[in-house]
N, CA, C and O atoms as a GROMACS GRO file, in nm:
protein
  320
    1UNK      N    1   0.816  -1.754  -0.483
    1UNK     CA    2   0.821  -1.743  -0.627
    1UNK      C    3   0.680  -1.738  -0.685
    1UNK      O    4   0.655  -1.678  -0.790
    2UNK      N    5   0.574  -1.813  -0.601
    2UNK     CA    6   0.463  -1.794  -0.668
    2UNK      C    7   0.398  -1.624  -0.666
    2UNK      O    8   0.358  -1.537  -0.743
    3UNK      N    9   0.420  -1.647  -0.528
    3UNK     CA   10   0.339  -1.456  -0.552
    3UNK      C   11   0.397  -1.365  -0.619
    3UNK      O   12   0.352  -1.253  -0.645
    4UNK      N   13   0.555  -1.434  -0.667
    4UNK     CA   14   0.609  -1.314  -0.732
    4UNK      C   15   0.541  -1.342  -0.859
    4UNK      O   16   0.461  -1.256  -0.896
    5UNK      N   17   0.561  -1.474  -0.954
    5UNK     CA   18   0.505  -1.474  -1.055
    5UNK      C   19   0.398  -1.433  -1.083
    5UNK      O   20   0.382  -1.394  -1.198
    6UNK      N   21   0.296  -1.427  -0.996
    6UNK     CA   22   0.133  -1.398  -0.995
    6UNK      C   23   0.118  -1.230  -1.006
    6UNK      O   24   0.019  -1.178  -1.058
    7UNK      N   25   0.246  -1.141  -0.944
    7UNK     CA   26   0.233  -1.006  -0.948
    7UNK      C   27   0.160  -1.038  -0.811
    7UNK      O   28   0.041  -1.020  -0.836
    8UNK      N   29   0.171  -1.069  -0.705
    8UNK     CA   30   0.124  -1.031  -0.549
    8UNK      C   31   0.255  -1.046  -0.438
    8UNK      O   32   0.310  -1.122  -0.358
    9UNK      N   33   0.261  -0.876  -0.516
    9UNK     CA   34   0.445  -0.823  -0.442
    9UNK      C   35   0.423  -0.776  -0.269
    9UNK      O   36   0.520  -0.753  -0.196
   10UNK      N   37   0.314  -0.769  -0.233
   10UNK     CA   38   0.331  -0.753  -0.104
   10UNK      C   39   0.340  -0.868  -0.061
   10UNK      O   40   0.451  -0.870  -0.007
   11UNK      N   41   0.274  -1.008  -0.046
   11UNK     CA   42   0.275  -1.147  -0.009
   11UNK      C   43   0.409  -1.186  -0.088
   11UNK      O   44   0.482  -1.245  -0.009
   12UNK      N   45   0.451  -1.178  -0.176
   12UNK     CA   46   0.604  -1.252  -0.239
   12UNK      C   47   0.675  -1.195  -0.131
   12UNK      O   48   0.726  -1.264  -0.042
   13UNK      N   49   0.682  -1.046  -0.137
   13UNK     CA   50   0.787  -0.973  -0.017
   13UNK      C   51   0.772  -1.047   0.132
   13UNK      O   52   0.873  -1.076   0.196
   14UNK      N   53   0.640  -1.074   0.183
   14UNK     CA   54   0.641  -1.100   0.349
   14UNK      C   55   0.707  -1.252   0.326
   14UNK      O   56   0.763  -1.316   0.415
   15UNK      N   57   0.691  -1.288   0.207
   15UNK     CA   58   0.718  -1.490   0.231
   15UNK      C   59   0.877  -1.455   0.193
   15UNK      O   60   0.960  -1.515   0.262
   16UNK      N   61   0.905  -1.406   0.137
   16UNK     CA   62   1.050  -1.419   0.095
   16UNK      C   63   1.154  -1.369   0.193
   16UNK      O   64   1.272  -1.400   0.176
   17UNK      N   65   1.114  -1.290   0.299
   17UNK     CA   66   1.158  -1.243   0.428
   17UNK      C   67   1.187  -1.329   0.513
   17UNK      O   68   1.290  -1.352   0.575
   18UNK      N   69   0.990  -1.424   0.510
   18UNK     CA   70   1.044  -1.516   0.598
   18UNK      C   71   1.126  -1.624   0.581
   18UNK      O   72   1.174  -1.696   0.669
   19UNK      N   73   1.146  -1.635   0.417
   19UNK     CA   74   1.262  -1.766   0.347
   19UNK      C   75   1.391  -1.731   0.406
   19UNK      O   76   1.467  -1.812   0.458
   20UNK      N   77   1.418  -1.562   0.390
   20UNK     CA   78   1.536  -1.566   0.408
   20UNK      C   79   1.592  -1.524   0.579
   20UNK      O   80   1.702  -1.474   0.603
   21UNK      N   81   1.480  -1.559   0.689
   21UNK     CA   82   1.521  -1.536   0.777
   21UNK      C   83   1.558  -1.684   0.828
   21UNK      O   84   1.631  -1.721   0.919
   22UNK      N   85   1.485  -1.752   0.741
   22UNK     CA   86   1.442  -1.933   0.841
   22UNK      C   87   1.580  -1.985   0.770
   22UNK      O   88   1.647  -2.060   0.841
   23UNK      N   89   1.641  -1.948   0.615
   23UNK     CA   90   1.730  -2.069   0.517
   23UNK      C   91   1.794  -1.950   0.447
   23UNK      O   92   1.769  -1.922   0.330
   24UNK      N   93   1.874  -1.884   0.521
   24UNK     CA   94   1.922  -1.739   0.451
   24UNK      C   95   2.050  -1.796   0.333
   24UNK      O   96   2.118  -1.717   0.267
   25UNK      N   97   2.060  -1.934   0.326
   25UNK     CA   98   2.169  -1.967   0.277
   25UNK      C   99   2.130  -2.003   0.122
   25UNK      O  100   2.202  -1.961   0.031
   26UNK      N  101   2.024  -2.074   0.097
   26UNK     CA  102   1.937  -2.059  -0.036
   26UNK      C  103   1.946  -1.917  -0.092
   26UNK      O  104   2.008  -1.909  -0.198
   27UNK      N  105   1.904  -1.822  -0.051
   27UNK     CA  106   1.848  -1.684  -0.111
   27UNK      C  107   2.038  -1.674  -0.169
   27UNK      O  108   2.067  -1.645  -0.286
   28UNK      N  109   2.121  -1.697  -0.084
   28UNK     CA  110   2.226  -1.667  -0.112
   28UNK      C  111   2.304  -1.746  -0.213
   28UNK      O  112   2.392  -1.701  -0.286
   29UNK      N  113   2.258  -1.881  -0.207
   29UNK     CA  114   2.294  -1.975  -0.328
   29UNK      C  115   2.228  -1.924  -0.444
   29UNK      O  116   2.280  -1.929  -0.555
   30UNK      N  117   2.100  -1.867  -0.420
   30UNK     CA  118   2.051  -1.868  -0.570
   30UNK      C  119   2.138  -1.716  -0.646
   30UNK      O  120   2.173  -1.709  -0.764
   31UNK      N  121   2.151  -1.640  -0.573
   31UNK     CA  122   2.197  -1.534  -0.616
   31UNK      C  123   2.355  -1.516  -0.724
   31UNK      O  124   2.387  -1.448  -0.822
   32UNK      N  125   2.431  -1.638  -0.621
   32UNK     CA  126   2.553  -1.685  -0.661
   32UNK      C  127   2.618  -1.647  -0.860
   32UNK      O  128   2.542  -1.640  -0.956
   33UNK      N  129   2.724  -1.635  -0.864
   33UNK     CA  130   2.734  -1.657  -1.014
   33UNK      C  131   2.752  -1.805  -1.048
   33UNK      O  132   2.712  -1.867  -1.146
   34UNK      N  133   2.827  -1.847  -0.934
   34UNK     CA  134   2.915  -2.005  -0.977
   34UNK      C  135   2.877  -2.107  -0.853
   34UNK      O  136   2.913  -2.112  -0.736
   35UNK      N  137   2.813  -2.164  -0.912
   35UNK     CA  138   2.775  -2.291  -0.748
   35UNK      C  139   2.820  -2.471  -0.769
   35UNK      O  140   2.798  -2.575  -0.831
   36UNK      N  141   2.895  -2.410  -0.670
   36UNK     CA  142   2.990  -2.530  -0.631
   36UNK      C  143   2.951  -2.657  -0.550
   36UNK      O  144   2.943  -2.656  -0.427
   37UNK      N  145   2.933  -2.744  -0.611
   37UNK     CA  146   2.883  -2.873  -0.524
   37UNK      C  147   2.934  -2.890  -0.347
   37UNK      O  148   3.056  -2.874  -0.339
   38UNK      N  149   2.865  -2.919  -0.205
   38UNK     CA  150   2.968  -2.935  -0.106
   38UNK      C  151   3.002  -2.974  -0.064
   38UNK      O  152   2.907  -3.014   0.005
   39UNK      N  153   3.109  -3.032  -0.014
   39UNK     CA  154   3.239  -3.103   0.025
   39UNK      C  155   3.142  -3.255   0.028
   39UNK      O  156   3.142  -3.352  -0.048
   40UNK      N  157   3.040  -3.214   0.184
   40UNK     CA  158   2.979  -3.339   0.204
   40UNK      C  159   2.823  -3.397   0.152
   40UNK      O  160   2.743  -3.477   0.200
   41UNK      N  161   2.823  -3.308   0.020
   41UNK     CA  162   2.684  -3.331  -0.087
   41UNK      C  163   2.613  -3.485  -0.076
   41UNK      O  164   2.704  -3.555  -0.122
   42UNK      N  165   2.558  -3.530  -0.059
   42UNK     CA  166   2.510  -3.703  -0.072
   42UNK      C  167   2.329  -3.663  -0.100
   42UNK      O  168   2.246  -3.639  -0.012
   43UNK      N  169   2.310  -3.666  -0.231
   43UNK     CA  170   2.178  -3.629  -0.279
   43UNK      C  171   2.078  -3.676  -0.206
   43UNK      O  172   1.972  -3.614  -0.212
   44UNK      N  173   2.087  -3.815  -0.104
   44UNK     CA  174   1.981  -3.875  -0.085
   44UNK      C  175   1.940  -3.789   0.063
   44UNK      O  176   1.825  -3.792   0.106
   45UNK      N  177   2.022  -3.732   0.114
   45UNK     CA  178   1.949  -3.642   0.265
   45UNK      C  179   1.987  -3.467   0.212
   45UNK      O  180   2.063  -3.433   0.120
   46UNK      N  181   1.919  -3.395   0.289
   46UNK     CA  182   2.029  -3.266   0.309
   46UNK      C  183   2.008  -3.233   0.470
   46UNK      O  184   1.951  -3.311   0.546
   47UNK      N  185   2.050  -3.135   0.501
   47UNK     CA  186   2.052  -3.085   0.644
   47UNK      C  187   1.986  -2.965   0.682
   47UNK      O  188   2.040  -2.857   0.660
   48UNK      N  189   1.892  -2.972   0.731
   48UNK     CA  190   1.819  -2.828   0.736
   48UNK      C  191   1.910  -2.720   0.796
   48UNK      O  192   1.976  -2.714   0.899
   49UNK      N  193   1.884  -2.611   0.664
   49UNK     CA  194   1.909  -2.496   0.693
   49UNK      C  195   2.059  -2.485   0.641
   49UNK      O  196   2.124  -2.381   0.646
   50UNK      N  197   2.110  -2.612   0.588
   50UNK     CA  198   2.247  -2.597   0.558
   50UNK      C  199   2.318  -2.581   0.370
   50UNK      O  200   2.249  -2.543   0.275
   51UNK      N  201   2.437  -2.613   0.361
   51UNK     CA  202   2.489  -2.568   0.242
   51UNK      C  203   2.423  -2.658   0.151
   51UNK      O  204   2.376  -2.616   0.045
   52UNK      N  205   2.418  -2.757   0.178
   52UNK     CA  206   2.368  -2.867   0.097
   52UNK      C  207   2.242  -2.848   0.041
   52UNK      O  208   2.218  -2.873  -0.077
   53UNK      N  209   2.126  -2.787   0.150
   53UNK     CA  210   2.007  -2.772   0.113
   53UNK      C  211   2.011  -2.636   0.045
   53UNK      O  212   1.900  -2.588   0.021
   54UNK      N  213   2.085  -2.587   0.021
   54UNK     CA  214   2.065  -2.431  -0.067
   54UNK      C  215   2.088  -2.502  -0.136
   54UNK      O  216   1.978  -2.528  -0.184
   55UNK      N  217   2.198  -2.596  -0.209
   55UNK     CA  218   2.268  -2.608  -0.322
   55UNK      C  219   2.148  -2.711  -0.416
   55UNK      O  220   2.124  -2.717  -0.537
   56UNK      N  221   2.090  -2.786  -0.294
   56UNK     CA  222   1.977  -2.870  -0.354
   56UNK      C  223   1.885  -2.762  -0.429
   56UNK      O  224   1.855  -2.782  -0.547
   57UNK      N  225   1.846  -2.667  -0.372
   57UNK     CA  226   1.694  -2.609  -0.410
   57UNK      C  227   1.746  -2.527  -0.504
   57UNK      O  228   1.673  -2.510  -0.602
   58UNK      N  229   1.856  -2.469  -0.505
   58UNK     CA  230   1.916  -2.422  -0.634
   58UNK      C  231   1.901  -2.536  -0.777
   58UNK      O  232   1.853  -2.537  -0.890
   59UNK      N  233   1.961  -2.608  -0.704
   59UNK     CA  234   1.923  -2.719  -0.820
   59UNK      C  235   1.780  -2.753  -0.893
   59UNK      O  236   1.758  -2.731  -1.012
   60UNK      N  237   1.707  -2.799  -0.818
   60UNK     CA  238   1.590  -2.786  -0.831
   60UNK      C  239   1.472  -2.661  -0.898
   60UNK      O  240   1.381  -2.673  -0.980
   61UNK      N  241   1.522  -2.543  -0.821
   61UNK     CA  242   1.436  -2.438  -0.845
   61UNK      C  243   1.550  -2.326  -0.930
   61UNK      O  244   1.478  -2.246  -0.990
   62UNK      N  245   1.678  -2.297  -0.953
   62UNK     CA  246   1.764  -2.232  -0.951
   62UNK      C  247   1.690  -2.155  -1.122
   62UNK      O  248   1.664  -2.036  -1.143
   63UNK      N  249   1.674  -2.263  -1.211
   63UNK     CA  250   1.621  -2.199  -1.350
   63UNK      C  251   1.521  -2.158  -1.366
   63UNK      O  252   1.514  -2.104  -1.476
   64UNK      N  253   1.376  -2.151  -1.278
   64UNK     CA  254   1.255  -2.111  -1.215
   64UNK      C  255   1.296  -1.961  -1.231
   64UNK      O  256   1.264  -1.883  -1.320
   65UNK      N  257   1.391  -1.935  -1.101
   65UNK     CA  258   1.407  -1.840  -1.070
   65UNK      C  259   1.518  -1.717  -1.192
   65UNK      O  260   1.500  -1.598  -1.218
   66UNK      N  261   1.610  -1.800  -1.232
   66UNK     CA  262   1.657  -1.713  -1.360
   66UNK      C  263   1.570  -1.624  -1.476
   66UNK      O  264   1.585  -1.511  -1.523
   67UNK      N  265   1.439  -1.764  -1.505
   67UNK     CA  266   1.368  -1.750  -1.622
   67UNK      C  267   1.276  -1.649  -1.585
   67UNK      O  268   1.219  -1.601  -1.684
   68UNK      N  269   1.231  -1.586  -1.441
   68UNK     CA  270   1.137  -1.496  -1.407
   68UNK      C  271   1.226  -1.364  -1.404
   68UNK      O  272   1.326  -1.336  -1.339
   69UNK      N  273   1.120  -1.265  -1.536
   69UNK     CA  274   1.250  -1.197  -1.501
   69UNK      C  275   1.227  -1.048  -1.433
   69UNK      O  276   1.153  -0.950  -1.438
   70UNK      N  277   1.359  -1.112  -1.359
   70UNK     CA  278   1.357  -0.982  -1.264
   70UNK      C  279   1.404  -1.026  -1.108
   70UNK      O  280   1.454  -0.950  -1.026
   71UNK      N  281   1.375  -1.164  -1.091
   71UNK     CA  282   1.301  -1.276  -0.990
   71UNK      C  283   1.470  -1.247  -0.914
   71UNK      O  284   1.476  -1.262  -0.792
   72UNK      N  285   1.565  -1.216  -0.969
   72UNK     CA  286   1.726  -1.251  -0.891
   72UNK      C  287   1.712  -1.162  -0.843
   72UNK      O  288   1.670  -1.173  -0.728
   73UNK      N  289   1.741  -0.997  -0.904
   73UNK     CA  290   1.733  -0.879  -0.844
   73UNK      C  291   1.667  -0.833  -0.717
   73UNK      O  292   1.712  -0.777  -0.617
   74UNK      N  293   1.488  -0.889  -0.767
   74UNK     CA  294   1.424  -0.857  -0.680
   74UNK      C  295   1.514  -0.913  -0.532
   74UNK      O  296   1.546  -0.839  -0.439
   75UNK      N  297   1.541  -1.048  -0.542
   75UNK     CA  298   1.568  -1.156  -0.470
   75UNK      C  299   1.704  -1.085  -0.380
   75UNK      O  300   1.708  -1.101  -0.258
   76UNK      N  301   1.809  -1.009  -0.448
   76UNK     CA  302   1.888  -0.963  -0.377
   76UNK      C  303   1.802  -0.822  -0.315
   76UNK      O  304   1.828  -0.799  -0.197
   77UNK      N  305   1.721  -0.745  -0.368
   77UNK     CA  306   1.690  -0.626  -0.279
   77UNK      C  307   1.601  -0.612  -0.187
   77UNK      O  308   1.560  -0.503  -0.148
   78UNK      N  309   1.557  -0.740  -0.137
   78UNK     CA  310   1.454  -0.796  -0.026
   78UNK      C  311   1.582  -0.780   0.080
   78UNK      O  312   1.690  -0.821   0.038
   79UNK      N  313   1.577  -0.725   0.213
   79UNK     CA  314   1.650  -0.766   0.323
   79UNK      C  315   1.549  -0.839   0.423
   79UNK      O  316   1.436  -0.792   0.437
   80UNK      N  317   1.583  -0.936   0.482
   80UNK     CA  318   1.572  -0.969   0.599
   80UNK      C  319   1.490  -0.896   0.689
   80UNK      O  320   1.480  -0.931   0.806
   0.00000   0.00000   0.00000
């Protein structure tokens, strides 16, 4: 998100590749229309790489990423 905000679209693109190769489940939470708390949510841990931790960083970062605009789109037309 930073290099995107900064306008340094080649470095936003290589980091956001590697976000979504390492935690492909975030890129996919944030994209979401409707995000649903999960089953086994307990704020105080999450599980790397899992539902919980998308749903966390959505939380966290989810309006970051709305308020930049453009920041979703881009976010879906990055592949892997």
């Amino acid at each position: 998100m930073a290099f995107y905000r900064l306008g340094e679209m080649n470095d936003a693109e290589k980091e956001l590749r590697i976000a979504k190769r390492d935690m492909p489940l975030v890129a996919k939470e944030l994209t979401k229309k409707r995000h649903t708390r999960p089953d086994d949510w307990n704020e105080q841990y999450v599980s790397l790489g899992g539902e919980d931790q998308a749903y966390a960083y959505w939380q966290d970062f989810g309006k970051l990423w709305k308020k930049a605009d453009g920041a979703l789109e881009w976010l879906r037309s990055i592949k892997e």
